[in-house]
Residue frames as qw, qx, qy, qz and C-alpha x, y, z in Angstrom:
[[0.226, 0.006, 0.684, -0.693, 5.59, -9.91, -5.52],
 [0.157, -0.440, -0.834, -0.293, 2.24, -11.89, -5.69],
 [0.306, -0.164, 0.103, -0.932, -0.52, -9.73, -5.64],
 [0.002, 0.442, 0.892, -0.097, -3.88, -10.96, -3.79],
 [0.083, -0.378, -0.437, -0.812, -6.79, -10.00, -5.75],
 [0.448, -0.745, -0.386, -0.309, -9.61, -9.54, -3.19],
 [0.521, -0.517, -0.319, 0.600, -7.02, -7.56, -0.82],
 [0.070, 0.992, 0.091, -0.053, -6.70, -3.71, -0.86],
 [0.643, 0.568, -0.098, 0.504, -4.12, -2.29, -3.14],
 [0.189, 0.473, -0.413, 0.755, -2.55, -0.36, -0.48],
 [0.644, -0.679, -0.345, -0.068, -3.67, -1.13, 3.46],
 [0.162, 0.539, -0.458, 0.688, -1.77, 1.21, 6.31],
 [0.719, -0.513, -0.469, -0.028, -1.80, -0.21, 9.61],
 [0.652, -0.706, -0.043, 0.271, -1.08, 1.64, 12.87],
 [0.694, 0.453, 0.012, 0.560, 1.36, 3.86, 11.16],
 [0.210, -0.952, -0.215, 0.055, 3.50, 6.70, 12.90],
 [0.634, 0.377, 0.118, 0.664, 6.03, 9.59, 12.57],
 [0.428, -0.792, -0.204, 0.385, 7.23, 11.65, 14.84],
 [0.421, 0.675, -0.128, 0.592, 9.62, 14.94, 13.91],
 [0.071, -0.435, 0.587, -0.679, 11.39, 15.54, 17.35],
 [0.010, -0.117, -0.856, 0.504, 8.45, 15.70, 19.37],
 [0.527, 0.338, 0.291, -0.723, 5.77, 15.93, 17.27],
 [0.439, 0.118, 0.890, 0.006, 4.04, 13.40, 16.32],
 [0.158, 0.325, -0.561, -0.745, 3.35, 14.23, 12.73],
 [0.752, -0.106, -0.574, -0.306, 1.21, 10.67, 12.12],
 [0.194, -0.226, 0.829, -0.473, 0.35, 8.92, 15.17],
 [0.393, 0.083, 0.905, -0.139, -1.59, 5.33, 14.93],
 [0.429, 0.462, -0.165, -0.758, -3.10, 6.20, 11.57],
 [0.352, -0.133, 0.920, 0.112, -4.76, 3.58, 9.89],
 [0.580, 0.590, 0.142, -0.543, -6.25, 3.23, 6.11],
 [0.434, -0.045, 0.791, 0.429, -6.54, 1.52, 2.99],
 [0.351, 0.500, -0.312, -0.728, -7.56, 1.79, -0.90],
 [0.627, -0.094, 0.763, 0.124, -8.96, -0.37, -2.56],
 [0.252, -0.088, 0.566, 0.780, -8.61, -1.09, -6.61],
 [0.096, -0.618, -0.547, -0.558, -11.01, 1.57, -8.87],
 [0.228, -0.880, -0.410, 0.076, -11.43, 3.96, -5.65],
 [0.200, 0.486, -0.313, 0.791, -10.45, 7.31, -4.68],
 [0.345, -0.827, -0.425, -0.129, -10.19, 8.39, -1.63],
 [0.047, -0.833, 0.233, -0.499, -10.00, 12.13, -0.36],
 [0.584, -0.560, -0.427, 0.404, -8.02, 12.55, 2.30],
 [0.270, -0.843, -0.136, -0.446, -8.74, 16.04, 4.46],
 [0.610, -0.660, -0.197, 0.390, -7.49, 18.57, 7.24],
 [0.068, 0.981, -0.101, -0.149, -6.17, 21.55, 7.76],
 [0.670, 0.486, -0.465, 0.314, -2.32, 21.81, 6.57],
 [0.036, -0.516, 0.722, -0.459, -0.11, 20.24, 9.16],
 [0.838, -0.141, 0.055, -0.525, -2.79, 17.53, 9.92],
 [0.495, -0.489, 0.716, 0.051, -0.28, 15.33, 8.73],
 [0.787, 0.568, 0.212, -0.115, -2.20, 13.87, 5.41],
 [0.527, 0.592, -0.604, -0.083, 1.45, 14.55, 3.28],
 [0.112, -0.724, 0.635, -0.244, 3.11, 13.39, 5.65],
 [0.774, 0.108, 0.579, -0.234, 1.28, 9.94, 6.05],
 [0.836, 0.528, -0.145, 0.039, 1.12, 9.73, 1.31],
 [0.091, 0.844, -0.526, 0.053, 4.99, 10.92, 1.93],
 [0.366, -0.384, 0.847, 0.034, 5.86, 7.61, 3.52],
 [0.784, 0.282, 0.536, -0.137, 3.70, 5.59, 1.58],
 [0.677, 0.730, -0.066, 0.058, 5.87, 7.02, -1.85],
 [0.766, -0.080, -0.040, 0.636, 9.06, 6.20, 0.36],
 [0.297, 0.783, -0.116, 0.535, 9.76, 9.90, 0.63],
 [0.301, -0.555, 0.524, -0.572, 10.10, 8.99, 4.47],
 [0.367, -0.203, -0.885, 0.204, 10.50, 5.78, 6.87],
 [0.594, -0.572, -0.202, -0.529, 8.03, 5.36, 9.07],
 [0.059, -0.544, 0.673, -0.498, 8.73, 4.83, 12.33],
 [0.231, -0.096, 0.867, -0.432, 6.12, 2.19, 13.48],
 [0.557, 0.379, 0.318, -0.667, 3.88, 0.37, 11.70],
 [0.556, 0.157, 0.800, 0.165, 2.88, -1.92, 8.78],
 [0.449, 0.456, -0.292, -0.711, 2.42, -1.18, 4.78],
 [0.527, 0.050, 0.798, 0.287, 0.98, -3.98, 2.53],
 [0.404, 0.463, -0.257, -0.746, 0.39, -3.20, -0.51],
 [0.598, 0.065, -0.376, -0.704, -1.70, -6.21, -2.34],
 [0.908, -0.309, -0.158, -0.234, -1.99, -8.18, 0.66],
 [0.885, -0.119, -0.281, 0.352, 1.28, -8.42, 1.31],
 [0.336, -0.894, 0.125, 0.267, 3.65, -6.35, 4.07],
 [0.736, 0.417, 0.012, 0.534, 6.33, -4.62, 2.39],
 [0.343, -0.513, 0.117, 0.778, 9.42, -1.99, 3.27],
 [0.433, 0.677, 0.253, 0.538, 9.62, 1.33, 1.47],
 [0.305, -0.739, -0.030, 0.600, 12.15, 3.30, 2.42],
 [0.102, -0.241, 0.400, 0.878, 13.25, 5.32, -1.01],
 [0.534, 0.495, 0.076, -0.681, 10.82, 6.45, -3.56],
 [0.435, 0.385, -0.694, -0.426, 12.07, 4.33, -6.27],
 [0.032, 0.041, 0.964, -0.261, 11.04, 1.06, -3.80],
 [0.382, 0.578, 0.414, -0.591, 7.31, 2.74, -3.32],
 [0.590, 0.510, -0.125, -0.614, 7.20, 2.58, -7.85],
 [0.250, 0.262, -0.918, -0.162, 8.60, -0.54, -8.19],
 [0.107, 0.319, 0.916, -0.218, 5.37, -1.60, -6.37],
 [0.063, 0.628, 0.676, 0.381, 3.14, -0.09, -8.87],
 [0.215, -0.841, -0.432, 0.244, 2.53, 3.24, -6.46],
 [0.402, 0.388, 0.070, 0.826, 3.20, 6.90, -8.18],
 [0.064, -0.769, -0.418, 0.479, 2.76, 10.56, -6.82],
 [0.266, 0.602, 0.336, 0.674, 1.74, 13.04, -8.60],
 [0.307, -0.443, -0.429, 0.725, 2.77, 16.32, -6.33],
 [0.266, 0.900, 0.203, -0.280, 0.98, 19.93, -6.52],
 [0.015, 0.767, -0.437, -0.470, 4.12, 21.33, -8.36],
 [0.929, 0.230, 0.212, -0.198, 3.64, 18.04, -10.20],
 [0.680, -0.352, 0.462, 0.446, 7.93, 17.72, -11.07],
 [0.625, 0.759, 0.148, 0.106, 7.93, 18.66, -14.59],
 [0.582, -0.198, 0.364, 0.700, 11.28, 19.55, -16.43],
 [0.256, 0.852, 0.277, -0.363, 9.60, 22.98, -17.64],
 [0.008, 0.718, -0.505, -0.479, 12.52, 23.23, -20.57],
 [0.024, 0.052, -0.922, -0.383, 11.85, 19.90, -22.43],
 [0.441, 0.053, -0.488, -0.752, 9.12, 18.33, -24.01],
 [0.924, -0.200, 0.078, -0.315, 5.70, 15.66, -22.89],
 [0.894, 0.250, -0.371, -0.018, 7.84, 13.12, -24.63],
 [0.634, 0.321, -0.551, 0.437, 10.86, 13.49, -22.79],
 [0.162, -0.431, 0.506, -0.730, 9.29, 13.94, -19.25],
 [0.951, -0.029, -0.098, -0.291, 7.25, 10.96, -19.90],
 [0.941, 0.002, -0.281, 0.190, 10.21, 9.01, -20.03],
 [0.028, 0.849, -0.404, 0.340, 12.79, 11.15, -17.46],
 [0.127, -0.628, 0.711, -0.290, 15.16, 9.08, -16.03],
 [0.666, 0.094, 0.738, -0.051, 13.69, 5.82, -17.28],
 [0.376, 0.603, -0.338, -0.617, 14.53, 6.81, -20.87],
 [0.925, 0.170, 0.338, -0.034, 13.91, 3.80, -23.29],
 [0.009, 0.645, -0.623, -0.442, 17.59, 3.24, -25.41],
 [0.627, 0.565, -0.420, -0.334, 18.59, 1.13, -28.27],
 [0.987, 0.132, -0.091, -0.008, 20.56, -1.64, -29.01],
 [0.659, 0.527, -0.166, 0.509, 23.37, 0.46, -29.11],
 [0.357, -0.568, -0.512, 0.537, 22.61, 2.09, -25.89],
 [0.055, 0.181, 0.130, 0.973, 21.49, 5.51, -27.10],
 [0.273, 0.393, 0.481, -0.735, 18.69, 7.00, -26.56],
 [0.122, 0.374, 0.848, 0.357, 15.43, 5.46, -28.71],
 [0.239, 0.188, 0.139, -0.942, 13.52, 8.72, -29.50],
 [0.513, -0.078, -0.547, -0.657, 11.30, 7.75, -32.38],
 [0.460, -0.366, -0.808, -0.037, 10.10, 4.56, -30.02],
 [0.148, -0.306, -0.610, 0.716, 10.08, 6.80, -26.91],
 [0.335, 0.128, -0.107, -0.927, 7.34, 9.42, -29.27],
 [0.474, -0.103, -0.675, -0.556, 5.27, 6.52, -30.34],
 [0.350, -0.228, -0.816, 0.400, 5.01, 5.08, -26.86],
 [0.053, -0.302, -0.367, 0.878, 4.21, 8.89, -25.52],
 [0.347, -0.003, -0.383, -0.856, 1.52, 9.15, -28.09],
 [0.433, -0.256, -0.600, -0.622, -0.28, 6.70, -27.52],
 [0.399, -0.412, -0.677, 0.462, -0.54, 6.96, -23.43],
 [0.101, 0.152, 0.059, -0.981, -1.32, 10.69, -24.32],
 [0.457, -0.093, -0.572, -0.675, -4.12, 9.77, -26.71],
 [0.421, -0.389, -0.817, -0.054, -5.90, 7.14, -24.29],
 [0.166, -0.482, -0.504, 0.697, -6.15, 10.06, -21.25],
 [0.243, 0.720, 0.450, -0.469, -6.91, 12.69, -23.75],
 [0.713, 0.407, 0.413, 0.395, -6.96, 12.59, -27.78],
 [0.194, 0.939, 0.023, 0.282, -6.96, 16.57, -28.21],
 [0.361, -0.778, 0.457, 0.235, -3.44, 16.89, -26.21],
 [0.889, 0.339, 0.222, 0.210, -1.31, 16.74, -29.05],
 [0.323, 0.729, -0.366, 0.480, 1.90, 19.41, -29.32],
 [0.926, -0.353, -0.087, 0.104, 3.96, 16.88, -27.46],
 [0.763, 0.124, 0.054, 0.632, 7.10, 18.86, -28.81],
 [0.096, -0.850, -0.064, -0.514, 6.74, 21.82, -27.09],
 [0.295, 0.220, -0.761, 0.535, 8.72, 22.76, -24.28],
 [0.254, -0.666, -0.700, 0.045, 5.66, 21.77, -21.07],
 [0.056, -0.424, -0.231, 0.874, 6.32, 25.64, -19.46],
 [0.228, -0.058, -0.482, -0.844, 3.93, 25.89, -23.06],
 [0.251, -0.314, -0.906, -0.134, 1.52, 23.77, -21.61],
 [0.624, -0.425, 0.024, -0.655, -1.70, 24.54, -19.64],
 [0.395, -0.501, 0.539, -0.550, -2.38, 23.64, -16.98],
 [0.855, 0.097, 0.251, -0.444, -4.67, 20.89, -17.50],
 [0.875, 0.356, -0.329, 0.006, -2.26, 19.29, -20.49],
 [0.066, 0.572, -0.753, 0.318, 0.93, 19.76, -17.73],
 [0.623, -0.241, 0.557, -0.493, -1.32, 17.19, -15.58],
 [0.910, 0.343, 0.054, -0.227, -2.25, 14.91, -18.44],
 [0.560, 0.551, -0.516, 0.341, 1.84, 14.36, -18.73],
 [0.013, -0.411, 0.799, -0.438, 2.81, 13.60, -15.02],
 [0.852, -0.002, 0.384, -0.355, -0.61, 10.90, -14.72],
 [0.949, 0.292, 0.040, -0.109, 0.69, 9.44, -17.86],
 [0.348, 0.486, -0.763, 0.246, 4.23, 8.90, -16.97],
 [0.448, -0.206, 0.736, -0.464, 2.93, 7.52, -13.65],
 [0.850, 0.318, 0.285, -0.309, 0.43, 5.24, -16.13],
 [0.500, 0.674, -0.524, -0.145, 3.04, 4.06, -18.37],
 [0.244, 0.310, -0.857, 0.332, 5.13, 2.50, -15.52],
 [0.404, -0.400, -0.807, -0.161, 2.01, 0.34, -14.59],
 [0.282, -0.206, 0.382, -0.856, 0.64, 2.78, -11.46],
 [0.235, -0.481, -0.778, -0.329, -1.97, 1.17, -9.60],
 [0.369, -0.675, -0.231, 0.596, -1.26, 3.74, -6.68],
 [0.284, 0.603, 0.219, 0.712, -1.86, 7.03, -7.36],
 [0.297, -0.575, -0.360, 0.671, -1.08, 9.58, -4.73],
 [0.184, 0.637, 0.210, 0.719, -2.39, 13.28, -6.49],
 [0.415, -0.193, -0.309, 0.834, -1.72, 16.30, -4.63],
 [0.213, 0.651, 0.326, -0.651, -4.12, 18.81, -4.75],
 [0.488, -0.043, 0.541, 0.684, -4.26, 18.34, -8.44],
 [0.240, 0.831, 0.404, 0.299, -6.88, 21.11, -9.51],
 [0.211, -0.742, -0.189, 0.607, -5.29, 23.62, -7.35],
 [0.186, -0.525, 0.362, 0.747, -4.59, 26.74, -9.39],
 [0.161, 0.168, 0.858, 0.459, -6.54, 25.47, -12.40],
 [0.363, 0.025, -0.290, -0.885, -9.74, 26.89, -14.46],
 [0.704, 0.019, 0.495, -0.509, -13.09, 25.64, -14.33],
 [0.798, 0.508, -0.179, -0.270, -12.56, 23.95, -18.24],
 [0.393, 0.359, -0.824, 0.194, -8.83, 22.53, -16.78],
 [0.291, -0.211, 0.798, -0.484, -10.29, 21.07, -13.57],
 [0.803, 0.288, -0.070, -0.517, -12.85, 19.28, -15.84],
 [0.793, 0.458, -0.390, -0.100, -10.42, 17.80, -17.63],
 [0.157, 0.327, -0.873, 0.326, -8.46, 16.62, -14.59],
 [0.604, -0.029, 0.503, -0.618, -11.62, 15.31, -13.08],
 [0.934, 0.120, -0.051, -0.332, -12.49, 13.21, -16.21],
 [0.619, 0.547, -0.557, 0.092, -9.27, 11.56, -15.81],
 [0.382, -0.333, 0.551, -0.663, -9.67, 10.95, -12.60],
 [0.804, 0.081, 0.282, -0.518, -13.00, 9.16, -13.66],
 [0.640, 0.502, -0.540, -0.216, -10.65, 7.41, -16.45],
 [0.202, 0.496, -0.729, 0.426, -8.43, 6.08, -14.13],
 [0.586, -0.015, 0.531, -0.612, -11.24, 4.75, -11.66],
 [0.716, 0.415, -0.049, -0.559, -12.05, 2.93, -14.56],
 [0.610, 0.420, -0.666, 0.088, -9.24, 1.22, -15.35],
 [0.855, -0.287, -0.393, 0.178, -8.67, -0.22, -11.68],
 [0.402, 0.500, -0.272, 0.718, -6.67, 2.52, -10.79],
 [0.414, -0.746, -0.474, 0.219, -6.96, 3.25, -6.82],
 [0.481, 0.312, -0.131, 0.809, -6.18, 6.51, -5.79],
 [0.343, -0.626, -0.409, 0.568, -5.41, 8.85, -2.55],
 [0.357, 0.506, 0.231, 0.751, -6.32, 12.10, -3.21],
 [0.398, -0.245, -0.285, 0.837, -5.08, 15.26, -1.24],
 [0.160, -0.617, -0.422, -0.644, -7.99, 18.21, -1.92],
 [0.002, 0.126, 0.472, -0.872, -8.97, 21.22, 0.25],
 [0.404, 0.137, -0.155, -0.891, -11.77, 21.59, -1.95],
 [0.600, 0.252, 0.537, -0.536, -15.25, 20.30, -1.08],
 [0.809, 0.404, -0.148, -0.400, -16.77, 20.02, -5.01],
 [0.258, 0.480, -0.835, -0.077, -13.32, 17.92, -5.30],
 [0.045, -0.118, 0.982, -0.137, -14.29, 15.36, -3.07],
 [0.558, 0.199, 0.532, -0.605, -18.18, 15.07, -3.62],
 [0.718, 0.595, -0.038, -0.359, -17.67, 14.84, -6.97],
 [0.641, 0.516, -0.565, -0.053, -15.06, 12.45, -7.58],
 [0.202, -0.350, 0.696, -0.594, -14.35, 10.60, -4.17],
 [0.657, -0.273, -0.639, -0.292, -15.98, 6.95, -3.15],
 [0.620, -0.673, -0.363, 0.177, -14.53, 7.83, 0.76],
 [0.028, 0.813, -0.292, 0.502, -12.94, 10.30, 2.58],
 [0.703, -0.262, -0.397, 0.528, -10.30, 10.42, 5.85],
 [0.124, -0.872, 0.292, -0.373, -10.12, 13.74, 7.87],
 [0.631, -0.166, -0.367, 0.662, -6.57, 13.81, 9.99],
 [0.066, -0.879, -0.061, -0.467, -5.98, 16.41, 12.52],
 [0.332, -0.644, 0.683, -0.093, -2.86, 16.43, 14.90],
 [0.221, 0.294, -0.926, -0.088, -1.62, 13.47, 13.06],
 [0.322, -0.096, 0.908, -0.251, -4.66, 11.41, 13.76],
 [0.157, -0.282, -0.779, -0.538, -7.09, 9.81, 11.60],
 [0.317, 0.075, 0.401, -0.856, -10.45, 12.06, 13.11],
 [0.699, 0.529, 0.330, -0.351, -13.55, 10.23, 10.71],
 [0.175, 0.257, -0.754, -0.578, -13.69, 8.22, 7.67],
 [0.557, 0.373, 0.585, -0.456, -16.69, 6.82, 5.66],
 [0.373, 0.457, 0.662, 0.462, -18.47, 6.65, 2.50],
 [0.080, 0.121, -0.058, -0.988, -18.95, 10.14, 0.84],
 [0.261, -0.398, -0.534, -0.699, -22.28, 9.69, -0.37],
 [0.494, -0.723, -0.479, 0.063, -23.48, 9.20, 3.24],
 [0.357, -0.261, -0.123, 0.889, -20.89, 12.61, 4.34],
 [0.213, 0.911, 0.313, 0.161, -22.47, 15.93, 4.14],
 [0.591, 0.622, -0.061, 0.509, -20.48, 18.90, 3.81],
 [0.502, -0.753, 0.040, -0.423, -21.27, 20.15, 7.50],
 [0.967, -0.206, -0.125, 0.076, -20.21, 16.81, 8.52],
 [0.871, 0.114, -0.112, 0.465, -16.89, 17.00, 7.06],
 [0.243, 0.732, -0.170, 0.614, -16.07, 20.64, 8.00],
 [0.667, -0.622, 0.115, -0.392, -16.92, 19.66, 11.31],
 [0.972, 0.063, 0.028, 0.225, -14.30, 16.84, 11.08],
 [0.465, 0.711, 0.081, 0.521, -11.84, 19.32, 10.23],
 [0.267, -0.732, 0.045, -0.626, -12.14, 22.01, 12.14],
 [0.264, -0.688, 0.513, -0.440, -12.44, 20.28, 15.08],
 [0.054, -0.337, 0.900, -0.271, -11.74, 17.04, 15.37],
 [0.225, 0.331, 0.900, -0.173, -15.41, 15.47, 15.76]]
């Protein structure tokens, strides 16, 4: 697919998604564009998964338009939604808590030989050095991750999603549950990623989350898109007030 550069890496138009009779997403409409984050906000049930959910193909949508660099595409399976560059990275973040960085970096897109085996040595050198560019000190790649911390379990499910070219990042509350010294270190990676061109929707109850790493925000409530803007012009009143109720 031809990407147009001076369109937004991901634009949602008039999207909705009903479950019976409730309208889960209803005329929801937003876009990302490359090197931003933005928060999106509301209480749970608001409908905010439910909205990333279709956009990673974990659900059709029922009405409405996706383009993703300018150009309208279908995603109805997850594996459609990463073949167009667009990963999630969920709170429980998928990990295979019995094997190693290396071999959850490459799950189910394992790199093989000639012979058709399975190419460790190339699949460690690869995983080193997508580990090393997010963060050099995360190095006992051969550990099973249930060893990991928090902070290094994250630095493994961004850089499998960075490997396979992400420019869509969907992150799920990704400090939840995390120290002040791990939510650092998922913040500067955050800021890494922003760097590189990386756009990305991020899912966050938590206020410091989005003042401090956030270029706009979206509050939903009953499936509708209630206020969006530039954070630096949002106060915190603003947005709780968004929330809460709706205006």
């Amino acid at each position: 697919m031809t990407m147009n550069q001076t369109a937004p890496l991901v634009d949602l138009r008039s999207i909705h998604k009903a479950f019976g009779g409730v309208r889960a997403v209803d005329d929801v409409s937003l876009h990302l564009n490359p090197g931003e984050v933005v928060a999106l906000l509301g209480h749970n049930g608001a409908g905010k998964s439910t909205l990333m959910k279709m956009l990673a193909g974990a659900y059709p949508i029922d009405s409405g338009e996706i383009l993703v660099g300018g150009a309208q595409v279908s995603i109805d399976t997850p594996s459609a939604s990463q073949a167009l560059g667009i990963e999630t990275i969920y709170q429980t973040l998928a990990l295979a808590d019995n094997l190693d960085a290396v071999a959850n970096l490459f799950l189910g897109r394992e790199l093989v030989t000639r012979w058709g085996t399975m190419d460790d040595d190339a699949m460690e050198v690869a995983a080193r050095e997508v580990f090393r560019k997010l963060n050099p000190n995360f190095t006992n790649i051969r550990v099973p991750v249930r060893l990991l911390s928090g902070g290094q379990r994250q630095v493994v499910a961004i850089s499998r999603a960075l490997y396979f070219n992400a420019r869509v990042l969907i992150m799920d509350e990704p400090c939840a549950a995390l120290g002040p010294h791990e939510r650092a270190m998922v913040a500067d990676l955050v800021r890494r990623l922003k760097a590189g061109g990386v756009g990305i929707f991020l899912i966050t109850h938590d206020m410091h989350e989005v003042f401090d790493l956030s270029d706009r925000y979206a509050v939903m409530k009953n499936g509708r898109l209630v206020g969006q803007g530039e954070t630096a012009a949002a106060t915190e009143d603003r947005l709780l007030g968004l929330i809460i109720a709706g205006k």
